[in-house]
C-alpha positions in Angstrom: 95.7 108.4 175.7 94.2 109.7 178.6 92.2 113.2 178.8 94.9 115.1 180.6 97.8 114.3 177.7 98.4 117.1 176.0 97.4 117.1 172.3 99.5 115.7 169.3 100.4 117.3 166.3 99.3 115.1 163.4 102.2 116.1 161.6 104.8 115.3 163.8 103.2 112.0 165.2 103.9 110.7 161.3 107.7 111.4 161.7 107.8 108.6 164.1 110.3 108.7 166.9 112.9 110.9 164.6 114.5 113.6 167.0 112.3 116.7 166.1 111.7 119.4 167.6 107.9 119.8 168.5 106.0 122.7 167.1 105.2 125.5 169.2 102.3 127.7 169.5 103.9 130.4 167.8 105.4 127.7 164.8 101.3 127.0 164.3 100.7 130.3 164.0 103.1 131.6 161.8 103.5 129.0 159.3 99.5 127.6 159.7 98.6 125.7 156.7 101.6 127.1 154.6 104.2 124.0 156.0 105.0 124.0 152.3 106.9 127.2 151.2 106.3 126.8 147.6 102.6 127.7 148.8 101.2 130.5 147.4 97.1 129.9 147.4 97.0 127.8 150.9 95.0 130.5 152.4 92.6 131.4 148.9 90.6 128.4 149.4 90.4 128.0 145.6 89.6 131.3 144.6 90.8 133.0 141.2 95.2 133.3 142.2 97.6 134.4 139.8 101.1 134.6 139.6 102.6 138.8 140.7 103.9 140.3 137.8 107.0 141.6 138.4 106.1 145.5 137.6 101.9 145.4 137.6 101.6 143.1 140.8 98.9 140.0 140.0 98.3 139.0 136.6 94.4 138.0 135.7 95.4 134.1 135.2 92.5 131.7 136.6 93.4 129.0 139.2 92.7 126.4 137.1 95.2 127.4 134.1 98.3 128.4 136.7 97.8 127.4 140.3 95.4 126.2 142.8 95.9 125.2 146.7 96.6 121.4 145.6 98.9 122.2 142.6 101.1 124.8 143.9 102.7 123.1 146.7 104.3 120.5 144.0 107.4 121.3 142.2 109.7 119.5 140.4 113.5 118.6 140.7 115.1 119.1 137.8 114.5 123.0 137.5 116.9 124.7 140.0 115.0 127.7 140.0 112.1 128.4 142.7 108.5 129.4 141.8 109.2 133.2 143.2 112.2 133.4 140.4 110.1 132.4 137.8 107.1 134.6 138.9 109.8 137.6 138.5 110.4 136.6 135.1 107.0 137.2 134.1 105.1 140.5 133.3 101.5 141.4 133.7 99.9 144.2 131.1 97.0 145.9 130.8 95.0 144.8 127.3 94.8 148.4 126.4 98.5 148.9 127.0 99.4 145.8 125.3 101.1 147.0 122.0 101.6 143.0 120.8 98.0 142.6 120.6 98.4 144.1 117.1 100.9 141.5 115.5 98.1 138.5 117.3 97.0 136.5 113.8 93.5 135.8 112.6 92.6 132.4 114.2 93.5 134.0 117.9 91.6 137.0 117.1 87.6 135.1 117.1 88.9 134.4 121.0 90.2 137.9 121.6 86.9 138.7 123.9 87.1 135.5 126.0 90.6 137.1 127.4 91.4 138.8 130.7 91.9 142.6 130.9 95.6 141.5 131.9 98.0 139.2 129.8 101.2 137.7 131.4 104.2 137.4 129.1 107.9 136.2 129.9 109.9 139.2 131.0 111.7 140.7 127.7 109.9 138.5 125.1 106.9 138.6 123.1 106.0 134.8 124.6 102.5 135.2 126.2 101.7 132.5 128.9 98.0 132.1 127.9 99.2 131.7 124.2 101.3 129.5 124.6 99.5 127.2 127.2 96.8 127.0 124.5 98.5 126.5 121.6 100.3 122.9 124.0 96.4 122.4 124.9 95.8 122.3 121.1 98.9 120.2 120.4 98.1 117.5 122.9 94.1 116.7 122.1 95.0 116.9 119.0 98.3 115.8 117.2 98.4 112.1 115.7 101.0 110.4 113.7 101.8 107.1 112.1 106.0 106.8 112.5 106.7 105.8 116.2 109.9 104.8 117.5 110.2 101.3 119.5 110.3 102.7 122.6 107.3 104.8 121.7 104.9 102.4 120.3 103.5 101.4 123.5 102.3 102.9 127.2 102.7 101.2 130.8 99.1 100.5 131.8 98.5 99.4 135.6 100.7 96.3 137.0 103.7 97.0 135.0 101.4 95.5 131.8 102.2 96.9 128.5 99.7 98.4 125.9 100.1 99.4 122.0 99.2 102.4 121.2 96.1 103.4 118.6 97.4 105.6 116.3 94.2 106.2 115.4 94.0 108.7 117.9 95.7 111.4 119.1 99.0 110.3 119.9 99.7 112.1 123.7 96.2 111.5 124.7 97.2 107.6 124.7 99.9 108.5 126.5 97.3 110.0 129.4 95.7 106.6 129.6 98.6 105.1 130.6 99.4 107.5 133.2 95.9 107.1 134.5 96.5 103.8 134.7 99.5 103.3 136.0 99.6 106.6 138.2 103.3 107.4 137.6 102.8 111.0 136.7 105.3 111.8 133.6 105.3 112.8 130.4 107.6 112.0 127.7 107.3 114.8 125.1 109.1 114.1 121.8 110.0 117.6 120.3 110.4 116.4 116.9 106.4 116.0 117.1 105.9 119.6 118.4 107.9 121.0 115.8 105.6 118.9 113.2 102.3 120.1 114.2 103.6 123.8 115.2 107.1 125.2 115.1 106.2 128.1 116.8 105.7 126.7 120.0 108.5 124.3 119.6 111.1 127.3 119.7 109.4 128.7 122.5 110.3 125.6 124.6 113.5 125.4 123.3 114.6 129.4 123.6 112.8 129.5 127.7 113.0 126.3 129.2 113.1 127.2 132.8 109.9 129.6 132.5 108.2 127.4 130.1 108.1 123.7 131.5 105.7 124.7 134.9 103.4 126.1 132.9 103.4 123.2 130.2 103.0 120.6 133.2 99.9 122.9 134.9 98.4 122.5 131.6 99.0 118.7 130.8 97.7 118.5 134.6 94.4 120.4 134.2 93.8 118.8 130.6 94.4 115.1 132.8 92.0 115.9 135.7 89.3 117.2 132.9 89.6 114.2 131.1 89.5 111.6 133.7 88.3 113.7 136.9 91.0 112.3 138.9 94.0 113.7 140.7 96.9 112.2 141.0 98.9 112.8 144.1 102.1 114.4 142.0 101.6 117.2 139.5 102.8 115.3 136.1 106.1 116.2 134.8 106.9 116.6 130.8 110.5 115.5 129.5 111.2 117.2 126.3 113.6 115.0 124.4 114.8 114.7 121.1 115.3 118.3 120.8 117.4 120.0 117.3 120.3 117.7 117.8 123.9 119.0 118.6 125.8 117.6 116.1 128.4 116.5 118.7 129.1 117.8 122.2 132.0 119.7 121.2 130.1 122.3 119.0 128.1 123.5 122.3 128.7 127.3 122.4 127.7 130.1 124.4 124.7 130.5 122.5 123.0 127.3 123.8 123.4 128.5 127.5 120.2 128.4 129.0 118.5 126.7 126.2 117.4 123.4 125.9 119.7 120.8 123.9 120.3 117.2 123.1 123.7 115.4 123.0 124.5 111.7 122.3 127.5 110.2 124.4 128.7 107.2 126.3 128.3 107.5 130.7 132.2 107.1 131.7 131.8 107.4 135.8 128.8 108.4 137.7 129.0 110.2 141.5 127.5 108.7 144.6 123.8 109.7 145.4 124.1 113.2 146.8 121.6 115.0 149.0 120.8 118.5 147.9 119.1 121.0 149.9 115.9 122.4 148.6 114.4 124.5 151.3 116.0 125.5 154.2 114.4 125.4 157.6 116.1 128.2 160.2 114.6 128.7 163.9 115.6 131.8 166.0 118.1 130.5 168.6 116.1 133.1 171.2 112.3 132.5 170.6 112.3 129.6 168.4 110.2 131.7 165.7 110.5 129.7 162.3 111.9 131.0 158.7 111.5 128.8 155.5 113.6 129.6 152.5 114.3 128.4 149.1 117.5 127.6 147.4 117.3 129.5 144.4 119.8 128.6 141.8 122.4 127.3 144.1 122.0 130.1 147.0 119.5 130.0 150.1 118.8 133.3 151.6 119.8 133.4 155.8 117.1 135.3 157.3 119.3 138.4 159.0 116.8 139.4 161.9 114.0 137.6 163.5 110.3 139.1 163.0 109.3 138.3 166.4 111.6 139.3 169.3 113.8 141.6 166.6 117.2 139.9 167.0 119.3 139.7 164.5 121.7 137.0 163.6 120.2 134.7 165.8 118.9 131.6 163.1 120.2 128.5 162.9 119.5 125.8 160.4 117.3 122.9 161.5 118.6 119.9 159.4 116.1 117.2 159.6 113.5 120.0 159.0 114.7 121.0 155.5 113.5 119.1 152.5 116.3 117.3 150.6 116.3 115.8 146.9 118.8 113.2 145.8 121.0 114.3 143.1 124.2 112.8 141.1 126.9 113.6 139.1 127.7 112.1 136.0 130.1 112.4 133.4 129.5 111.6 129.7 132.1 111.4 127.0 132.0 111.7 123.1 130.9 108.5 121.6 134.5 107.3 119.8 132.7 106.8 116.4 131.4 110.2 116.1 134.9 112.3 117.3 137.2 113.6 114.4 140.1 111.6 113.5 143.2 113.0 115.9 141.3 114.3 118.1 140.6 113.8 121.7 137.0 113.5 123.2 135.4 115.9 124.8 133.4 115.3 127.9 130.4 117.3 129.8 129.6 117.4 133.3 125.7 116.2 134.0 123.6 117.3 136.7 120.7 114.5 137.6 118.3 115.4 140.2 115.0 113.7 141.3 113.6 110.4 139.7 115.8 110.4 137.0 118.9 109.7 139.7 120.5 106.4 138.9 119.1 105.6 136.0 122.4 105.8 133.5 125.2 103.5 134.7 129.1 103.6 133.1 129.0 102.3 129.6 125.8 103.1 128.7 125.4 104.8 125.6 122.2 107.5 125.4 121.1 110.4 124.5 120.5 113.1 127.2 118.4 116.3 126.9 118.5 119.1 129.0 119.3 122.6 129.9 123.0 124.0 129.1 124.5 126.2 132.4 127.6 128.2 132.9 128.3 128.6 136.2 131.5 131.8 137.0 134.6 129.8 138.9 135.2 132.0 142.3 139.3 132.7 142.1 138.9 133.0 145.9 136.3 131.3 147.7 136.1 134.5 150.4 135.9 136.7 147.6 132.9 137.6 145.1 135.5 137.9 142.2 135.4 135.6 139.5 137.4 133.7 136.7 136.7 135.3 132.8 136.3 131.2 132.2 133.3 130.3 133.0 132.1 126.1 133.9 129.4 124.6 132.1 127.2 122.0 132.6 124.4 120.2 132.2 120.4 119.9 134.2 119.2 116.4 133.0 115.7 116.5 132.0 115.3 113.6 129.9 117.7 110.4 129.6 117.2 108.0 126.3 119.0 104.8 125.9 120.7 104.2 122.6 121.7 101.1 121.3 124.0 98.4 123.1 125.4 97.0 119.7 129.2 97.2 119.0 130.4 100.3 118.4 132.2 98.2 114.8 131.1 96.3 112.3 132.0 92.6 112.1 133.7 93.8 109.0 135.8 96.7 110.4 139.0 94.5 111.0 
C-alpha cells in the first residue's frame, strides 16, 4: 500500500470483500468505540458503572459484580429481552430509605457495613441483586454432593477428553475446571441442587428468570476469572434445568407465565434454521448518520428523525449491518405413556435460539426447561386490537436427553 492510499478501517478490512458500506467520518464519530450497542461502560475505561435505576438513576453496584467494558458488550440468546429492559426492571434506594433492611436476618447483618449507600432490587419485589448474587457466590464455592446423575458425573476437559468428577469437592467448582479447560463457556445448573443447599434463592430464579440469569452469569464470570485469572472470550452462560417438574404439559396455567418450568415430551417436527434480528442497523438516507437499535421482546424501535441534518423519516435498514442469531421452531408432544387414557396429547410450541439450535431432532425424547410466554394474537394485522386468547410458548434454556428405550415393556403384549 503506497503512502497516498487512503487509510483502512480495521474493522471493515475483516469483512472481506462483502458489499458494505464504508464508514464515514461522521459514522466514527458518532458510534466511536460503542460499535456494540449493548455497550454501556465503552467510554468508563473500567471505572466503578452501574446499572440506572429506573426512578433513582445509577445504582452503587461495582464493575466487577455487574458490568465492565469487556463484559457488557456480551449477551446472550436465549433471553429476548435487551439489557435497557432489564435495567428498567430494577430499582436503586437509598440505605436510609430502604424499609427491607429491617426483615435482613442475622448472618447478613455482620456484612451490613461493607454495603453501598444504594441497594438495587427487582422492580416490585423484595429480591435485592447484591443478595442474591451472594447468596449464588456462596452456593457455587461451596455446595458438594455425593448422588450424581450419568450425565453429571463427569466434565469435558480440553480435546474433547472426559474427566470424573471429585466429589470431594465442591461440586460446580469442578465444573469450572472443565470450562477452563475446554473454553466452551457454559454452565449447566441443576435446580434440584439449589434448592438443597438454599431454597430461598432457588425460588428467586424460578419466580424472575428474565432479570435473574445476567446477573447469575456476571457472577459465575467474575468468580471464574478470580479463580483462574483468565478470560474467556464469551461471558459463560448458566442453564437451569431440572426445575419443580410440571407433572405433564397439559397442567401449564397462566400462573407459570414468565416463570421458569420443566416439561418432558417427545420432538414431533422441528423448523428450518431461521435468522432472527437482534439489533437493527438504520442509516439516514440524506447524510448517512447511523442509528443502532435493539429488538426488544419481538419489536425494534425505527428511529423517527435524524439527529444530525433533522429529517425525519429518512432511515433505512442496512441488512448486512445488523447482527442476526439463528433460531428454530420446534414442536414437542406429550410423551404417549404419560397422557390419560382417552385423551389426546397435547403439544407446545418451542422457541430455540443460539447454541442450543439443532440440537433436538424428531423422535427424541427429553426434557426441556425454560421460560413459559403468552404472546396476544392481533385479530387484524393493521390493527393494535387483540384476541381475549392468548398463544403461548416456550424460550428453550436448557435441553436434556431422556432415555431412547421402548416406550413398552417386553411384557406389555
Amino acid at each position: 500500500m503506497s503512502s497516498d492510499d487512503p487509510p483502512v478501517d480495521p474493522i471493515d478490512s475483516e469483512r472481506g470483500d462483502t458489499p458494505l458500506v464504508p464508514l464515514s467520518e461522521y459514522e466514527e464519530q458518532v458510534l466511536g468505540n460503542n460499535r456494540s450497542p449493548s455497550r454501556e461502560s465503552d467510554d468508563l475505561n473500567g471505572l466503578s458503572v452501574g446499572y440506572p435505576a429506573s426512578e433513582s438513576g445509577v445504582s452503587g453496584i461495582s464493575a466487577s459484580t455487574i458490568a465492565t467494558p469487556n463484559k457488557s458488550a456480551r449477551k446472550r440468546a436465549d433471553l429476548v429481552t435487551t439489557t435497557q429492559h432489564r435495567q428498567d426492571r430494577t430499582i436503586s434506594i437509598a440505605a436510609d430509605d430502604d424499609i427491607l433492611n429491617e426483615s435482613i436476618d442475622q448472618t447478613n447483618k455482620e456484612n451490613i457495613e461493607d454495603r453501598p449507600n444504594a441497594r438495587l432490587y427487582i422492580w416490585g419485589t423484595r429480591v435485592c441483586v447484591m443478595e442474591m448474587q451472594e447468596e449464588f457466590r456462596n452456593f457455587i464455592t461451596n455446595f458438594t454432593t455425593q448422588q450424581l446423575d450419568d450425565d453429571e458425573n463427569a466434565v469435558e476437559m480440553e480435546s474433547g477428553n472426559v474427566a470424573p468428577v471429585d466429589s470431594t469437592l465442591p461440586y460446580y467448582m469442578e465444573k469450572l475446571k472443565g470450562i477452563f479447560a475446554s473454553e466452551i463457556p457454559i454452565l449447566n445448573l441443576n435446580l434440584a441442587h439449589v434448592r438443597q443447599f438454599n431454597e430461598h434463592l432457588y425460588k428467586i430464579i424460578i419466580s424472575y428468570p428474565d432479570e435473574v440469569l445476567t446477573y447469575l452469569d456476571a457472577t459465575i464470570d467474575e468468580i471464574f476469572e478470580m479463580t483462574y485469572n483468565k478470560k474467556l472470550p464469551s461471558i459463560i452462560e448458566i442453564r437451569p434445568y431440572n426445575a419443580e417438574q410440571t407433572k405433564t404439559m397439559r397442567d401449564l396455567n397462566p400462573q407459570d407465565v414468565g416463570q421458569l418450568v420443566t416439561i418432558c415430551g417427545m420432538v414431533t417436527r422441528i423448523s428450518p434454521i431461521i435468522p432472527e434480528m437482534k439489533t437493527g442497523y438504520f442509516q439516514c438516507a440524506l447524510c448517512n448518520a447511523p442509528v443502532v437499535s435493539e429488538v426488544d421482546c419481538g419489536r425494534i424501535e425505527e428511529p423517527v428523525k435524524c439527529s444530525n441534518c433533522h429529517d425525519a423519516y429518512s432511515f433505512q435498514l442496512i441488512h448486512n449491518r445488523s447482527f442476526f442469531i439463528d433460531k428454530q421452531v420446534v414442536k414437542l408432544q406429550e410423551i404417549p405413556g404419560d397422557m390419560p387414557a382417552g385423551q389426546t396429547q397435547h403439544s407446545v410450541t418451542l422457541f430455540v435460539h443460539g447454541s442450543l439450535v439443532e440440537s433436538v431432532h424428531p423422535g427424541d425424547r427429553c426434557s426441556v426447561t425454560g421460560i413459559y410466554r403468552a404472546t396476544p394474537i392481533r385479530v387484524n394485522p393493521l390493527q393494535r386490537t387483540v384476541h381475549s386468547i392468548y398463544r403461548t410458548s416456550i424460550d428453550v434454556i436448557h435441553f436434556r436427553k431422556l432415555s431412547q428405550d421402548r416406550l413398552h415393556e417386553p411384557t406389555d403384549g
